[in-house]
Backbone of each chain as nested JSON, in Angstrom:
{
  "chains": [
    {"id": "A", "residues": [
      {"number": 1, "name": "UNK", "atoms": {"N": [-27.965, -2.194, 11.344], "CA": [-27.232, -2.158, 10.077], "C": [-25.811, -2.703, 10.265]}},
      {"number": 2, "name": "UNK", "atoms": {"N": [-25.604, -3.384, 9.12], "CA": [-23.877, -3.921, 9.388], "C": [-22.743, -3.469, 8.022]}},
      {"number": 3, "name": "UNK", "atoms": {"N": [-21.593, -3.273, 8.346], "CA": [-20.733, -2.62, 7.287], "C": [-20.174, -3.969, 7.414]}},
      {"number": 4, "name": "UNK", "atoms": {"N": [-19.462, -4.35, 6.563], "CA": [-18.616, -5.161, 6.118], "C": [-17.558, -4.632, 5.229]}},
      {"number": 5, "name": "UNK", "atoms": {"N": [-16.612, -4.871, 5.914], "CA": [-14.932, -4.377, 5.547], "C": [-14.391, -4.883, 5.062]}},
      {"number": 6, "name": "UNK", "atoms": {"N": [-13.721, -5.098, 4.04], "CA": [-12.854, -6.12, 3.497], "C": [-11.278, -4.915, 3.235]}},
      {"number": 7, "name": "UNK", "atoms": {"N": [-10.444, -5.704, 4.021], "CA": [-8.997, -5.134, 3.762], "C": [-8.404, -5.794, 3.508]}},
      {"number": 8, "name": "UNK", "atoms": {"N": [-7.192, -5.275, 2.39], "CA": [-6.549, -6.527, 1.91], "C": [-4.738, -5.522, 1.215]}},
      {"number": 9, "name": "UNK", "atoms": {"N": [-3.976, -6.176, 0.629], "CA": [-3.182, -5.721, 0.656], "C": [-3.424, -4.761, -1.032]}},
      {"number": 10, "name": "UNK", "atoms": {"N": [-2.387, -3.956, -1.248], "CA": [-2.42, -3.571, -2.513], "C": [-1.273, -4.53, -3.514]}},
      {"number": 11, "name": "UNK", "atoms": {"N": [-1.934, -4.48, -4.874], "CA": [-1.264, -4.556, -6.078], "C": [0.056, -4.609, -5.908]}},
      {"number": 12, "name": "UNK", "atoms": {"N": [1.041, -5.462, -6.099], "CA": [2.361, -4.818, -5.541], "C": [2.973, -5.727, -4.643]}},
      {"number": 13, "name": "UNK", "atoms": {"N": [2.289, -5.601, -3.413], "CA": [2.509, -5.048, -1.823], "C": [2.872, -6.939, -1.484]}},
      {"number": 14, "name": "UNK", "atoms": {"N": [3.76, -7.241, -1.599], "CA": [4.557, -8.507, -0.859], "C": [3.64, -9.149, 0.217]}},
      {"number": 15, "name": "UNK", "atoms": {"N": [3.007, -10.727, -0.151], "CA": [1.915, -10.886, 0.699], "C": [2.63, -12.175, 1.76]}},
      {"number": 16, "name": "UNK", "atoms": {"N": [3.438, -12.099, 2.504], "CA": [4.194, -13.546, 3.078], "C": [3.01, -14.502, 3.566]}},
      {"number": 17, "name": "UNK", "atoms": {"N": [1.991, -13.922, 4.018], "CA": [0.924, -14.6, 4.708], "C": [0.5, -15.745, 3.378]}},
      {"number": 18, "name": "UNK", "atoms": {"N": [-0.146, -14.937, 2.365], "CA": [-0.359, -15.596, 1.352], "C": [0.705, -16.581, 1.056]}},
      {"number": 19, "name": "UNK", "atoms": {"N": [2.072, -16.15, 0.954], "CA": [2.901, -17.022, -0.007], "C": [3.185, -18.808, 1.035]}},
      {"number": 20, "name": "UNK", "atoms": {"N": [2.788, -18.073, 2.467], "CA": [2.879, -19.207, 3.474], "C": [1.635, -19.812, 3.299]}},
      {"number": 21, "name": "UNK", "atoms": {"N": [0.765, -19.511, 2.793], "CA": [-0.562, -20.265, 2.663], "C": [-0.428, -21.198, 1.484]}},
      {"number": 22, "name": "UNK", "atoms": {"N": [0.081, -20.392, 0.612], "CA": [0.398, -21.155, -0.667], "C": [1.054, -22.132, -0.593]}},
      {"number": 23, "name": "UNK", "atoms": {"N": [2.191, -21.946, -0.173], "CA": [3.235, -23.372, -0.069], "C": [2.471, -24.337, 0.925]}},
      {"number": 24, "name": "UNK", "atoms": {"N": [2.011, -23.886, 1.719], "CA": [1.013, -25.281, 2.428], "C": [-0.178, -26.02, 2.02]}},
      {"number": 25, "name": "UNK", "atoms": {"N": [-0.529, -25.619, 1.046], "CA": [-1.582, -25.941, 0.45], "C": [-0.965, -26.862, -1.137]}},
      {"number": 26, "name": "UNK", "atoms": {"N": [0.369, -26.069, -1.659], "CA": [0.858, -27.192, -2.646], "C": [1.592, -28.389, -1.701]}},
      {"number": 27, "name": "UNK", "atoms": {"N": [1.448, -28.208, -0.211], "CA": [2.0, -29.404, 0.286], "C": [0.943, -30.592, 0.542]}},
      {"number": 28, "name": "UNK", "atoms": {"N": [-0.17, -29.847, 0.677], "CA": [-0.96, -30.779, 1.006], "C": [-1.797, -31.37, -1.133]}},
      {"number": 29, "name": "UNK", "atoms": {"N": [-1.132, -30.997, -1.455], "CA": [-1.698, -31.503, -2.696], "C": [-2.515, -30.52, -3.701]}},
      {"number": 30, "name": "UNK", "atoms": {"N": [-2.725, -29.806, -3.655], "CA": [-3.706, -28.665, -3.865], "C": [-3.111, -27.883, -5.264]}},
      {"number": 31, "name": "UNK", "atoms": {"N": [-2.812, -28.303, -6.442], "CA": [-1.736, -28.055, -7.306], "C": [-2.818, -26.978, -8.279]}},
      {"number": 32, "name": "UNK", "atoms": {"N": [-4.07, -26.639, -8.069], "CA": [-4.831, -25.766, -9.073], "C": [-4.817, -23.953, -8.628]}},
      {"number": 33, "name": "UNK", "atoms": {"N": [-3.717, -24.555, -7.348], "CA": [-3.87, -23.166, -6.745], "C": [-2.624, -21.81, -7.348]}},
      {"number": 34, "name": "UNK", "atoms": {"N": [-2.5, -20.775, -8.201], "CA": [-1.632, -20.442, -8.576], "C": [-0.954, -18.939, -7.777]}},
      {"number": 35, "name": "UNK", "atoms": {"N": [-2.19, -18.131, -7.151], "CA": [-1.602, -17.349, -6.282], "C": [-3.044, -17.292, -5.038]}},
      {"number": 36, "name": "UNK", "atoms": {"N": [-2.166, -17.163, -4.061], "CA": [-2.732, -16.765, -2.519], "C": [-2.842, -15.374, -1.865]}},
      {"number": 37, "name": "UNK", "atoms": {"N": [-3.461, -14.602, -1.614], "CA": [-3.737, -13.344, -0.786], "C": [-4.429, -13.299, 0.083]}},
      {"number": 38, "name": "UNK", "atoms": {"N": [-3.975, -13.013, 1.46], "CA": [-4.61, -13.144, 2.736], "C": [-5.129, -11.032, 3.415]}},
      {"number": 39, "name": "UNK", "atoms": {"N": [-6.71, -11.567, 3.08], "CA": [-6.743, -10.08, 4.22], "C": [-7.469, -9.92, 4.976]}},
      {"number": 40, "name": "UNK", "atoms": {"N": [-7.965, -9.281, 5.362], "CA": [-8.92, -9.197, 6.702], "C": [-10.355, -8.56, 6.348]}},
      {"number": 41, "name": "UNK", "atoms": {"N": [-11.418, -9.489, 6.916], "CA": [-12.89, -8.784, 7.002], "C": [-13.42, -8.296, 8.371]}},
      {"number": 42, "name": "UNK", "atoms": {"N": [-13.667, -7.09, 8.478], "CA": [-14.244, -6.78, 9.909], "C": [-15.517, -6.455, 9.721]}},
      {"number": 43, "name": "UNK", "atoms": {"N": [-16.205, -6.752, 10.448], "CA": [-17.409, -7.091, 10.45], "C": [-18.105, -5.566, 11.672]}},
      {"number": 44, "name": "UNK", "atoms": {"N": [-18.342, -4.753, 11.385], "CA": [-19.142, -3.569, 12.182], "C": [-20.715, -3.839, 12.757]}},
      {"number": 45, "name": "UNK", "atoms": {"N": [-20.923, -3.971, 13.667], "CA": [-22.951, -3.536, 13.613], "C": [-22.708, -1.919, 14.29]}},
      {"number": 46, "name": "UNK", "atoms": {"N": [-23.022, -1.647, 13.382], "CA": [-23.73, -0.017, 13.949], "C": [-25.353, 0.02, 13.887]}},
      {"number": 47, "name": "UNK", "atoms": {"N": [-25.22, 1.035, 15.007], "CA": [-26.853, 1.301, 15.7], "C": [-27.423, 1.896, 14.841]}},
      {"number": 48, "name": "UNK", "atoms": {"N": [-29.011, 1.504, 14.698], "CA": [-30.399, 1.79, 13.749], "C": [-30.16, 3.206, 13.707]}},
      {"number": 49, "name": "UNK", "atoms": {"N": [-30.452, 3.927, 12.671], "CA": [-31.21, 5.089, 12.512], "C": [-30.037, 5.886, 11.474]}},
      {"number": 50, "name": "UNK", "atoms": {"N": [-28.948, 5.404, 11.151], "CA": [-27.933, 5.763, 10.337], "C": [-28.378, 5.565, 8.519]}},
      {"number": 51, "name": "UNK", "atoms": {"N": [-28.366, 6.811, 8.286], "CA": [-28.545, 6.987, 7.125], "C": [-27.713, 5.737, 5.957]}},
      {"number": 52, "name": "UNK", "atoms": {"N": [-27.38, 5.156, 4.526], "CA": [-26.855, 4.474, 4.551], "C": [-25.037, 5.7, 3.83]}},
      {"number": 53, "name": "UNK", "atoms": {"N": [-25.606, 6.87, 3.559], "CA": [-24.636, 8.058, 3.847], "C": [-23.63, 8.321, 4.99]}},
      {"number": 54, "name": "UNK", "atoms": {"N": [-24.392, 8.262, 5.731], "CA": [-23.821, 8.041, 7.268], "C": [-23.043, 7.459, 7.575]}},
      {"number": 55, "name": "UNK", "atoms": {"N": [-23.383, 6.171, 7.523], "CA": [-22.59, 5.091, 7.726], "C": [-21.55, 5.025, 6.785]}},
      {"number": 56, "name": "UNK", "atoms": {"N": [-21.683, 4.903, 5.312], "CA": [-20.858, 4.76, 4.535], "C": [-19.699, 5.84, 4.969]}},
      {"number": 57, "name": "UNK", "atoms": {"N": [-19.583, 7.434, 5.507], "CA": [-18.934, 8.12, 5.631], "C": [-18.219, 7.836, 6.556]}},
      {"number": 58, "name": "UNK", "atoms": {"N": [-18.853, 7.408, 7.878], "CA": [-18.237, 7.058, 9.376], "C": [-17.283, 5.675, 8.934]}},
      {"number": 59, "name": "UNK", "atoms": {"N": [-17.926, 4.828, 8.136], "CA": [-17.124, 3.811, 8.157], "C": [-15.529, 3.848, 7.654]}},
      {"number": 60, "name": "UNK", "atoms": {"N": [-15.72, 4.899, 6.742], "CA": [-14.557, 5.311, 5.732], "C": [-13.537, 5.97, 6.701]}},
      {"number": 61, "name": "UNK", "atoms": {"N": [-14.413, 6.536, 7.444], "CA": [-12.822, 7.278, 8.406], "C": [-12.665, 6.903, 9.37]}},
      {"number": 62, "name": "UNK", "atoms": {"N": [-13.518, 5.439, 9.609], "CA": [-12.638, 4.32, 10.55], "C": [-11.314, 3.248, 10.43]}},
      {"number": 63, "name": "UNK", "atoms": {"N": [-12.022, 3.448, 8.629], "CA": [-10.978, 2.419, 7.942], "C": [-9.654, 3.824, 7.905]}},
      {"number": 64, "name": "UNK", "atoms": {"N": [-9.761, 5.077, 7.276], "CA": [-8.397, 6.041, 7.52], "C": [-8.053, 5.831, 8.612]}},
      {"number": 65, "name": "UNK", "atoms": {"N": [-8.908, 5.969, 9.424], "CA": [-7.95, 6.333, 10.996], "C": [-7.414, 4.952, 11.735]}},
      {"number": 66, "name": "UNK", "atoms": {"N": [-7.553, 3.966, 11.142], "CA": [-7.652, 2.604, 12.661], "C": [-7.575, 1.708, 11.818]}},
      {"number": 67, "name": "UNK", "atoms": {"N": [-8.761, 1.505, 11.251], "CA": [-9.0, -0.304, 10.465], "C": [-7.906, -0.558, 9.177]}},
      {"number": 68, "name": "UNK", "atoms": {"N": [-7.54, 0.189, 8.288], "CA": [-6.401, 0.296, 7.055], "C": [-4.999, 0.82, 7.254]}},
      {"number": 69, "name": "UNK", "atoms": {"N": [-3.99, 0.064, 6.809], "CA": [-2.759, 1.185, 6.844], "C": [-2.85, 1.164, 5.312]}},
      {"number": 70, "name": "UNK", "atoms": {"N": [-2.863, 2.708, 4.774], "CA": [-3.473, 3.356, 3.519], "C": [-2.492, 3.047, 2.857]}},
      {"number": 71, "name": "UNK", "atoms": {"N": [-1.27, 3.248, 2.86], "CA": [0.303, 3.443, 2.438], "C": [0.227, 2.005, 1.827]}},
      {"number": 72, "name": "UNK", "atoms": {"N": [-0.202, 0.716, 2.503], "CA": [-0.057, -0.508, 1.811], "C": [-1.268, -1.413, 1.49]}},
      {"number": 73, "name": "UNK", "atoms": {"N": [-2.346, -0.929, 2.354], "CA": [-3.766, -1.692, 1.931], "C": [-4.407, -1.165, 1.145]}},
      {"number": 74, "name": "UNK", "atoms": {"N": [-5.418, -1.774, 0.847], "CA": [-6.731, -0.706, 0.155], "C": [-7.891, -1.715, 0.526]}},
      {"number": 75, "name": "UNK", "atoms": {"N": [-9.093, -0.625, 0.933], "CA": [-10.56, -1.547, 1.581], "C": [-11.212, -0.998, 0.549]}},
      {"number": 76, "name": "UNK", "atoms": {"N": [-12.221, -2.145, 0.894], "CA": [-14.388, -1.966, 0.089], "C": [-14.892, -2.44, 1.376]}},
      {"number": 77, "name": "UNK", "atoms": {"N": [-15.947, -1.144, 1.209], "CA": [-17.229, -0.883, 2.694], "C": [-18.412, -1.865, 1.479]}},
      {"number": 78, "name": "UNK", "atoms": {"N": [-19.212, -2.51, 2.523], "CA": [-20.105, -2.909, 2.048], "C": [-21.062, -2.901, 2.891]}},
      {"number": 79, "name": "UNK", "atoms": {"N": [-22.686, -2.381, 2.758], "CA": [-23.557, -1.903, 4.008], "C": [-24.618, -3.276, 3.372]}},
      {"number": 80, "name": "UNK", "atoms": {"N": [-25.148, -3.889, 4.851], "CA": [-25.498, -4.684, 4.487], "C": [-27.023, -3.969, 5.831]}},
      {"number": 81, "name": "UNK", "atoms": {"N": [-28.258, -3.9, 5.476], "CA": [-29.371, -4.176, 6.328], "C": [-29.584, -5.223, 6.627]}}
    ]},
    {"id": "B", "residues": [
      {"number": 1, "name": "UNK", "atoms": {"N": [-9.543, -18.163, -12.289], "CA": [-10.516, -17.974, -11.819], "C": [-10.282, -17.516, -10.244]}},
      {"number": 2, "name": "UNK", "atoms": {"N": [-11.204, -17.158, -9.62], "CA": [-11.065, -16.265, -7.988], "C": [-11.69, -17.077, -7.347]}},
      {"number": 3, "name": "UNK", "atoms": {"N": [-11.207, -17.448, -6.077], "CA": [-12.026, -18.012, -4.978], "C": [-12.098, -17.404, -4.122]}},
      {"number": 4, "name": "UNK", "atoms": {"N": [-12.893, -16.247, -3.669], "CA": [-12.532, -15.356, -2.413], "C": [-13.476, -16.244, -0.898]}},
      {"number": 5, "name": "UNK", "atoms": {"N": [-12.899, -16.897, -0.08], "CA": [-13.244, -17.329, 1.146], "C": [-13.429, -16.358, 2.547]}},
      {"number": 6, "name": "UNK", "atoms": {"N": [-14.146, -16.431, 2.685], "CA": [-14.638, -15.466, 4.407], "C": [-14.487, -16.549, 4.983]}},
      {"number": 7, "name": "UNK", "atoms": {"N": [-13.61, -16.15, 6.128], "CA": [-13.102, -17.204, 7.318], "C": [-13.76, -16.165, 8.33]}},
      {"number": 8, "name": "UNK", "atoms": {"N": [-14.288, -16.501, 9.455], "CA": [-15.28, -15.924, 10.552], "C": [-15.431, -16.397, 12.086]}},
      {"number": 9, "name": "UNK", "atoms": {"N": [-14.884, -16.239, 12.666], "CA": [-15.767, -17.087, 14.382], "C": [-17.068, -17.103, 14.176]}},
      {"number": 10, "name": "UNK", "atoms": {"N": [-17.256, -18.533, 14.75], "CA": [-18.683, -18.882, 14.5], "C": [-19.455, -17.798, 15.74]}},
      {"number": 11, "name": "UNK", "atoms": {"N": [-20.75, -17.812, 15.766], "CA": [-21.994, -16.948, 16.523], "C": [-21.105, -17.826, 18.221]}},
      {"number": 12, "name": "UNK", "atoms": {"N": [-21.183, -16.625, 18.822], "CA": [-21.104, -17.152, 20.322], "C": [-19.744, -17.337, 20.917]}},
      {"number": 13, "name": "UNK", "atoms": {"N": [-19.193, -17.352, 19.564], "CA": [-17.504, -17.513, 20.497], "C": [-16.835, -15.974, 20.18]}},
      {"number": 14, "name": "UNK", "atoms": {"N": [-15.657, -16.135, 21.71], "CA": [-15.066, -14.951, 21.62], "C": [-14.695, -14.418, 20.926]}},
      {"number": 15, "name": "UNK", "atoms": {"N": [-14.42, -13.32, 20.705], "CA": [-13.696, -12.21, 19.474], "C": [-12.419, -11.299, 19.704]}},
      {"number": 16, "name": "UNK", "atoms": {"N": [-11.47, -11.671, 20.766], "CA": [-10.659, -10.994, 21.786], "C": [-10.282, -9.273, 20.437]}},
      {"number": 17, "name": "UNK", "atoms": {"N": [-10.252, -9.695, 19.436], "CA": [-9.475, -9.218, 18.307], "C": [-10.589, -7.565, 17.84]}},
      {"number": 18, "name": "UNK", "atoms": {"N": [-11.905, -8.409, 17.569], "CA": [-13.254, -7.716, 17.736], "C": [-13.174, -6.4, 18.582]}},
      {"number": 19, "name": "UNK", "atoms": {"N": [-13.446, -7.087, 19.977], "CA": [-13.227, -6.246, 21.235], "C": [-12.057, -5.001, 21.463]}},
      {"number": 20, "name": "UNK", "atoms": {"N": [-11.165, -5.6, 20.621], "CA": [-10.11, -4.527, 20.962], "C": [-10.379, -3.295, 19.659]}},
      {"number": 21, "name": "UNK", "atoms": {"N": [-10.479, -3.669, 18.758], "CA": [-10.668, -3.092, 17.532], "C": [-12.103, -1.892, 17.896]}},
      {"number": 22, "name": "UNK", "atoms": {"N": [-12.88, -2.504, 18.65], "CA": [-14.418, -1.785, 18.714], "C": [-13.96, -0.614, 20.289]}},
      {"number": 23, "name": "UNK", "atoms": {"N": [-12.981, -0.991, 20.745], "CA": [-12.445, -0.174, 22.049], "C": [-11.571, 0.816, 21.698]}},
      {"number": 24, "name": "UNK", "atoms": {"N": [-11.185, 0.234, 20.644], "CA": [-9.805, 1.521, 20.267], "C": [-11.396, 2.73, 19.348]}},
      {"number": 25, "name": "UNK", "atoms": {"N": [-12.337, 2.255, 18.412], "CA": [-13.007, 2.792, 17.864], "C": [-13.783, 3.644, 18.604]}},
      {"number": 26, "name": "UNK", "atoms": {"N": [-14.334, 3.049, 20.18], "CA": [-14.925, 4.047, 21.076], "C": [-13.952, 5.098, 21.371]}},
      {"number": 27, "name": "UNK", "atoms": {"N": [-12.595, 5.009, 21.382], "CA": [-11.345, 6.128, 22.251], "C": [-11.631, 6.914, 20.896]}},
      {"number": 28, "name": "UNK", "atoms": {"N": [-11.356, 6.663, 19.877], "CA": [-11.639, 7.576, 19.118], "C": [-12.526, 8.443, 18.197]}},
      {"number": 29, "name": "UNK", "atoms": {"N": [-14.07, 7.883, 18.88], "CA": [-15.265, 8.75, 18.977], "C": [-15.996, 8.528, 18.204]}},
      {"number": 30, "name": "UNK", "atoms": {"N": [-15.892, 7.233, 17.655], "CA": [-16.832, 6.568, 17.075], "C": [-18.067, 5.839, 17.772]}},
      {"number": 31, "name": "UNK", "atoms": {"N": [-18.494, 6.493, 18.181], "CA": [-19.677, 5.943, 19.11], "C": [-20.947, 4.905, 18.16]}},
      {"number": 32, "name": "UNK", "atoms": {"N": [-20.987, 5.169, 17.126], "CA": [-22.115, 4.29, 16.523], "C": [-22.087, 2.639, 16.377]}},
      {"number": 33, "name": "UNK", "atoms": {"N": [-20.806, 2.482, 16.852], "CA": [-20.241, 1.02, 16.919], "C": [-21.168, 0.068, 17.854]}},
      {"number": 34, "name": "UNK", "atoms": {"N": [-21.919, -0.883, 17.382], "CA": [-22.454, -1.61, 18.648], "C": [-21.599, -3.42, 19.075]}},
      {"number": 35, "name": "UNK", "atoms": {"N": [-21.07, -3.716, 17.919], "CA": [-20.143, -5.099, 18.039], "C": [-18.953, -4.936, 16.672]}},
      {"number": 36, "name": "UNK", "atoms": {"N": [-18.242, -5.669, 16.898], "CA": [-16.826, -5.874, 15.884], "C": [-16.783, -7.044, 16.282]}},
      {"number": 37, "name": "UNK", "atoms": {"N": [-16.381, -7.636, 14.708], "CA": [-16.186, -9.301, 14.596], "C": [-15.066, -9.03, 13.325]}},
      {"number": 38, "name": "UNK", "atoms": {"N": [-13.986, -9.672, 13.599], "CA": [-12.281, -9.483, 13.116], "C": [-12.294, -11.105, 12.454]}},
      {"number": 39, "name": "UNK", "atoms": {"N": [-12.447, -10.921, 10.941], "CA": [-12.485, -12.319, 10.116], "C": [-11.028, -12.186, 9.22]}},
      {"number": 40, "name": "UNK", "atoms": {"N": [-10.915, -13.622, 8.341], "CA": [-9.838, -13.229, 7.479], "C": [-10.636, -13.579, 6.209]}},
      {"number": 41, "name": "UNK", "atoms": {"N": [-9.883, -13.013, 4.985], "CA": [-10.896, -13.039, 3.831], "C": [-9.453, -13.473, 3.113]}},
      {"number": 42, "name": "UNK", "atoms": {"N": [-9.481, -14.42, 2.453], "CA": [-8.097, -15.292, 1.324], "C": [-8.865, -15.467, -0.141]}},
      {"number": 43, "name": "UNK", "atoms": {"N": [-8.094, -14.637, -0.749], "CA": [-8.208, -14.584, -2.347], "C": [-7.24, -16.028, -3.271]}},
      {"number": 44, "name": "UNK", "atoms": {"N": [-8.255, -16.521, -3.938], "CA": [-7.229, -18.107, -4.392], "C": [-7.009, -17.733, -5.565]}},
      {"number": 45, "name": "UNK", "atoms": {"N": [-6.01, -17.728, -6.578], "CA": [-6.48, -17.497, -7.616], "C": [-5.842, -19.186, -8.198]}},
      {"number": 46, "name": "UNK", "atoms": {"N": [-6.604, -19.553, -9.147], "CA": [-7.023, -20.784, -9.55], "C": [-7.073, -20.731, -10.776]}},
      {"number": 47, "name": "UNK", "atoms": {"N": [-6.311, -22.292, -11.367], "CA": [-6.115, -22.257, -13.031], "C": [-7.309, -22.288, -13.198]}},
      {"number": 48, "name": "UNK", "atoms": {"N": [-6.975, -21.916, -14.973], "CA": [-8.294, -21.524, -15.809], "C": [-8.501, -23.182, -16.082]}},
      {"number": 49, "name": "UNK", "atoms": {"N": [-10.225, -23.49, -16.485], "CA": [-9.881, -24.887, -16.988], "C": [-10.566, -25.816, -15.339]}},
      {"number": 50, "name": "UNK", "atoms": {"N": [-10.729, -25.305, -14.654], "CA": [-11.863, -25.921, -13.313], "C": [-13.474, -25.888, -14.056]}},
      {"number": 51, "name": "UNK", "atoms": {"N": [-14.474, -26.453, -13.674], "CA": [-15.435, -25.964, -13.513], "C": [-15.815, -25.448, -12.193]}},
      {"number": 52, "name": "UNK", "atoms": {"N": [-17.313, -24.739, -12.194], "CA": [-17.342, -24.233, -11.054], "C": [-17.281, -25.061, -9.821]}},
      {"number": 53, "name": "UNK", "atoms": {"N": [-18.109, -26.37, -10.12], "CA": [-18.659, -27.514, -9.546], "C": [-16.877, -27.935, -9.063]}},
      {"number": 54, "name": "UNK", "atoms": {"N": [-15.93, -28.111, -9.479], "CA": [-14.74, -28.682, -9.392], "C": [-14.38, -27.687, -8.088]}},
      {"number": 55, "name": "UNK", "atoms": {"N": [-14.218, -26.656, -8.722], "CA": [-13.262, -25.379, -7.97], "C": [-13.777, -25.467, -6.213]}},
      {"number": 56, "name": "UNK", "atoms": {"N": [-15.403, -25.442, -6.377], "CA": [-16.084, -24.931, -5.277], "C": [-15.428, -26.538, -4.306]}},
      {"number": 57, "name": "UNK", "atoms": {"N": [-15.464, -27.507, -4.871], "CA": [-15.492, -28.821, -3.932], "C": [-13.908, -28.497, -3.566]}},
      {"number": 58, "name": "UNK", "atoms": {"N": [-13.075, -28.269, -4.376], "CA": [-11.452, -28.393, -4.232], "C": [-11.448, -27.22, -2.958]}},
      {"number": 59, "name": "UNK", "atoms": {"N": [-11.776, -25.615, -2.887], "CA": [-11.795, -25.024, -2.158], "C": [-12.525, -25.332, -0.797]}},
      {"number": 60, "name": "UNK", "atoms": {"N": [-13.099, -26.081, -0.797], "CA": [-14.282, -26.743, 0.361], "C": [-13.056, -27.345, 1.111]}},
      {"number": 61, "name": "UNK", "atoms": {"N": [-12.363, -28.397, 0.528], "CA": [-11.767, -29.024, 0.949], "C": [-10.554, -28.139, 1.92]}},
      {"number": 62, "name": "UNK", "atoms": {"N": [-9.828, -27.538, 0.877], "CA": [-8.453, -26.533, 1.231], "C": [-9.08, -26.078, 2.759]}},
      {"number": 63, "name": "UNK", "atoms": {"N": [-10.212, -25.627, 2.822], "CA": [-11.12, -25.045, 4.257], "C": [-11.196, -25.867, 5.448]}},
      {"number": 64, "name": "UNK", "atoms": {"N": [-11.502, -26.965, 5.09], "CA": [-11.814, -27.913, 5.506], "C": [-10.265, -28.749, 6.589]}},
      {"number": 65, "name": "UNK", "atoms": {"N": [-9.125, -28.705, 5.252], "CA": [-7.951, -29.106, 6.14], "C": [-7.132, -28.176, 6.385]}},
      {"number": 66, "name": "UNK", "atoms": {"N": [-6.792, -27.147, 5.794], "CA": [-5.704, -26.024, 6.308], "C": [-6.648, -24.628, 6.593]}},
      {"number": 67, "name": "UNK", "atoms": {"N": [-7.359, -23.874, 5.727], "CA": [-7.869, -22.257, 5.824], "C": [-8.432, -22.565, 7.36]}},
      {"number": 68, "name": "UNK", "atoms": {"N": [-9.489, -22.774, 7.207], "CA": [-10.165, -22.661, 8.713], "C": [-9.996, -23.985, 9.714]}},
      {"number": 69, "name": "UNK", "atoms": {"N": [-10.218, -23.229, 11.238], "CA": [-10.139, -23.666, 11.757], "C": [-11.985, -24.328, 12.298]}},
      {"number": 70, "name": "UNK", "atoms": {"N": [-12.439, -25.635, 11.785], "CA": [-13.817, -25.364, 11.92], "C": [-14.152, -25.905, 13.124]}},
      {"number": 71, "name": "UNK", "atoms": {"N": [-13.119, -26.142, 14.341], "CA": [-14.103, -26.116, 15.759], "C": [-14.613, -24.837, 16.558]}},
      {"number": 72, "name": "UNK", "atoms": {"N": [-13.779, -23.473, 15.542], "CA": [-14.657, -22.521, 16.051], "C": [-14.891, -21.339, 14.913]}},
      {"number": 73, "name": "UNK", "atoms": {"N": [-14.424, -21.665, 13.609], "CA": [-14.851, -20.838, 12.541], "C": [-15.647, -21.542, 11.599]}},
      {"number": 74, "name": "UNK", "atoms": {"N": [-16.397, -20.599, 10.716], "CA": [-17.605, -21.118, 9.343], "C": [-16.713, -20.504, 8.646]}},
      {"number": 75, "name": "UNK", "atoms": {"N": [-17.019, -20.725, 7.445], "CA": [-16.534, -19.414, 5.858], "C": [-17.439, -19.764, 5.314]}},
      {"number": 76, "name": "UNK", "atoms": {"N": [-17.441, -18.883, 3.673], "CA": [-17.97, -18.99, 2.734], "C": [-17.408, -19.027, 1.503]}},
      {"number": 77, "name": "UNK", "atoms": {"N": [-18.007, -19.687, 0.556], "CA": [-16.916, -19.583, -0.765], "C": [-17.639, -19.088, -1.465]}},
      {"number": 78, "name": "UNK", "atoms": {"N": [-16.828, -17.757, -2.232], "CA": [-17.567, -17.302, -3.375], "C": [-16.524, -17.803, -4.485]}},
      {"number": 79, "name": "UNK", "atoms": {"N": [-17.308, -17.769, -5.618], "CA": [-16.755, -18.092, -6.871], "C": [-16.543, -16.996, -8.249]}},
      {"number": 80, "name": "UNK", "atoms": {"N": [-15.249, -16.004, -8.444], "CA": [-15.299, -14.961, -8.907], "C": [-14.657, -15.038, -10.805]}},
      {"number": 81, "name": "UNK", "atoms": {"N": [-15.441, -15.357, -11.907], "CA": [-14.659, -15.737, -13.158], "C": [-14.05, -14.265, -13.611]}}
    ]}
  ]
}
């Protein structure tokens, strides 16, 4: 089974990565582009026999404890067989 | 309109990023972990007034010369109205 993580910044939350993506991309010509946000997908395989409860729970308090800083990101678990 | 892109190491190449992420997850007792793969995921947001057919080729491209690096990453483009 595989979780798929998607973290990304919150609503708000000042994205420089993005805004540096942005300006390089109106440099290279790219003028349909109006905003940029850069975040991260982590990609999990966890071992067979995990409920999709299970997993969904374990994954969640990997992303609290380790994979998210809560205060400025916000994730979606996605369980993929 | 949304272009959300998955940027990824392709199958077979290292993951130094992966590895560390899935090591810190064993110290902290997550044992169900069997691999970690550490991607970036970039949200485009894009004038209204593309078609899909337009958007998807323009974002192909953006991938192609700045987002990824494709001698050792794939992505994917989704298309979000």
């Amino acid at each position: 089974m595989k979780a798929i993580v998607n973290i990304y910044l919150k609503e708000g939350v000042l994205d420089p990565q993005g805004k540096a993506v942005h300006h390089a991309l109106g440099s290279l010509g790219f003028r349909e582009v109006e905003d940029v946000r850069v975040g991260k997908q982590i990609i999990l395989k966890l071992r067979d026999g995990l409920s999709d409860q299970e997993a969904k729970e374990e994954v969640e308090q990997m992303c609290e404890k380790l994979l998210a800083n809560t205060v400025i990101e916000d994730y979606d678990i996605e369980l993929v067989r």
